[in-house]
C-alpha positions in Angstrom: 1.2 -30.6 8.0 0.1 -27.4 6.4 0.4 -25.5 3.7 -0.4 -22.5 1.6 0.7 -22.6 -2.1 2.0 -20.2 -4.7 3.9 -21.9 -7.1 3.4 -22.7 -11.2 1.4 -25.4 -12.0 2.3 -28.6 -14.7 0.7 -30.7 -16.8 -2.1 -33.5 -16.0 0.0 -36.0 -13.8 -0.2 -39.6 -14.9 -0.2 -42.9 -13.1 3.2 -43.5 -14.0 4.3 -40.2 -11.4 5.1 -40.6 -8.1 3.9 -37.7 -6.7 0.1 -39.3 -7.8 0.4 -41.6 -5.2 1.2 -39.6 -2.6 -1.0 -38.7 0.3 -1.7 -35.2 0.0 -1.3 -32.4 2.7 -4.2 -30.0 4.4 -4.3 -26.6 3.4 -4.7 -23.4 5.4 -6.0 -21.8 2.0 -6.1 -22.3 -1.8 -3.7 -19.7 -3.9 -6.0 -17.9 -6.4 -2.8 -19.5 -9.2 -3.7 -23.0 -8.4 -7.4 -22.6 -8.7 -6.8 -20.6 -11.7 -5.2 -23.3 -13.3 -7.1 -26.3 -11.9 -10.2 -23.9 -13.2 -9.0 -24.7 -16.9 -10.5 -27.8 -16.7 -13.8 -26.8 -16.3 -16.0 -28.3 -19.1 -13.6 -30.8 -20.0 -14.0 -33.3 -16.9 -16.6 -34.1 -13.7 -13.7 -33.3 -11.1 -10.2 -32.3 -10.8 -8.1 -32.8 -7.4 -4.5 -30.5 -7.3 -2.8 -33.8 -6.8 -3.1 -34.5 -10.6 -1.7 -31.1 -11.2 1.4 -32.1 -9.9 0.6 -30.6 -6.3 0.0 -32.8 -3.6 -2.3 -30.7 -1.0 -6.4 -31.3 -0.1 -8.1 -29.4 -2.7 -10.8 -30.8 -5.3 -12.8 -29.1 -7.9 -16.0 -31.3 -8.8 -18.9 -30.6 -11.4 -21.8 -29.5 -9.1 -24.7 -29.1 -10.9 -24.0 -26.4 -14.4 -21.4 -25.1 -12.0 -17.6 -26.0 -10.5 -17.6 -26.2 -6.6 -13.9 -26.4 -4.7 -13.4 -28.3 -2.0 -10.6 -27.7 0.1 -9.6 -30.8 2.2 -12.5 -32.5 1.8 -13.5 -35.7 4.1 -16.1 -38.5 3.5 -18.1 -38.5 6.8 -20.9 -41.3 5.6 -21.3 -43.3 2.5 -24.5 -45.1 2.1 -24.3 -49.3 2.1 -26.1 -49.7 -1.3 -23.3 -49.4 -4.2 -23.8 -49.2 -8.1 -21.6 -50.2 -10.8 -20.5 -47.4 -13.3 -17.7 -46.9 -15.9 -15.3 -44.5 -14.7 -12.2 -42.7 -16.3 -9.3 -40.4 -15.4 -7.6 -37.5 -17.1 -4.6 -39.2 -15.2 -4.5 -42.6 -16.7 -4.5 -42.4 -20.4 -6.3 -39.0 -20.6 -9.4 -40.5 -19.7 -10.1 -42.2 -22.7 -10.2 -46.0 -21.1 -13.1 -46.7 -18.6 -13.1 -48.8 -15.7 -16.4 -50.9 -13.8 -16.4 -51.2 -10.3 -19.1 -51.0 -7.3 -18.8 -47.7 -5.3 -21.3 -46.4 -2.7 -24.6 -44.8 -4.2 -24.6 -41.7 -1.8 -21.8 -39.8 0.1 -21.7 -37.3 2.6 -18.6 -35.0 2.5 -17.4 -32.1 5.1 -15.2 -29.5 3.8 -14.0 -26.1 3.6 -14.8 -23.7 0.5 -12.8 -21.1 -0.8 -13.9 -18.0 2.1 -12.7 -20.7 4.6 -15.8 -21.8 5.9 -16.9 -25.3 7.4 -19.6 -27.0 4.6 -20.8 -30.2 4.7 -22.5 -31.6 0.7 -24.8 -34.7 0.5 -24.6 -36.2 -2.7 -25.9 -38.9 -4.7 -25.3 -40.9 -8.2 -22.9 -39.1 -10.4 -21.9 -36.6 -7.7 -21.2 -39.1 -4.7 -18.9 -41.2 -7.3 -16.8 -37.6 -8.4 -16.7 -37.0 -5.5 -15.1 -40.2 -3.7 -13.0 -40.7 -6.7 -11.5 -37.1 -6.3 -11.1 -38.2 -2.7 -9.3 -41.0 -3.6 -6.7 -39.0 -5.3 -6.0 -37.0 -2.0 -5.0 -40.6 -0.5 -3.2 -41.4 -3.6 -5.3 -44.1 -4.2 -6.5 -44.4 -8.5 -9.2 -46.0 -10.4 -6.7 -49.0 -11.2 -6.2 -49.6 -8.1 -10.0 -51.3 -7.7 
């Protein structure tokens, strides 16, 4: 299923929400309000994905270098064998503030669509591969805990 959104934005969505665990929808596009207001977070976390905004559809927003890139329904095509441990948190369970260890894979290779609606694919490693699979996880409703 489909969809194209227009409607106001919440707060962060916590762990203790439903809709957090849901398995968000594909999008045809991104409305300019929802990127607007998942934009807001720029500077204050590594990644954002709609689903924490109370909106359950296939968009991200990750820290990509000194800028913010979107992703709109983003998929992991390869992950490399060799994982790394690292401390992660989530604006969705307690505001970040408590960190959780686990293993994830060093390097990721994600295919998406960006904002013109055009087919990209991003290789990333370290810091970047692990934003990027944990805001994936969101999109399967899957959280940090949950390793």
């Amino acid at each position: 299923m489909k969809a194209v959104l227009q409607y106001p934005m919440n707060g962060i969505v916590t762990e203790t929400q439903k809709t957090l665990r849901q398995k968000s929808t594909h999008l045809i596009k991104a409305s300019q309000e929802l990127i607007d207001d998942m934009a807001v977070y720029q500077g204050k976390c590594l990644g954002l994905a709609a689903v924490q905004l109370g909106e359950p559809v296939r968009l991200i927003m990750i820290q990509f270098g000194k800028d913010y890139l979107f992703l709109i329904n983003p998929e992991i095509v390869k992950v490399s064998s060799q994982t790394s441990p690292f401390a992660e948190g989530c604006l969705s369970i307690k505001h970040g503030e408590e960190l959780f260890t686990f293993h994830r894979p060093k390097r990721a290779k994600v295919r998406y669509m960006d904002l013109e609606g055009n087919q990209r694919t991003i290789k990333a490693e370290g810091l970047t591969a692990r934003v990027l699979q944990h805001e994936i996880d969101h999109l399967e409703g899957k959280l940090i805990i949950d390793y």
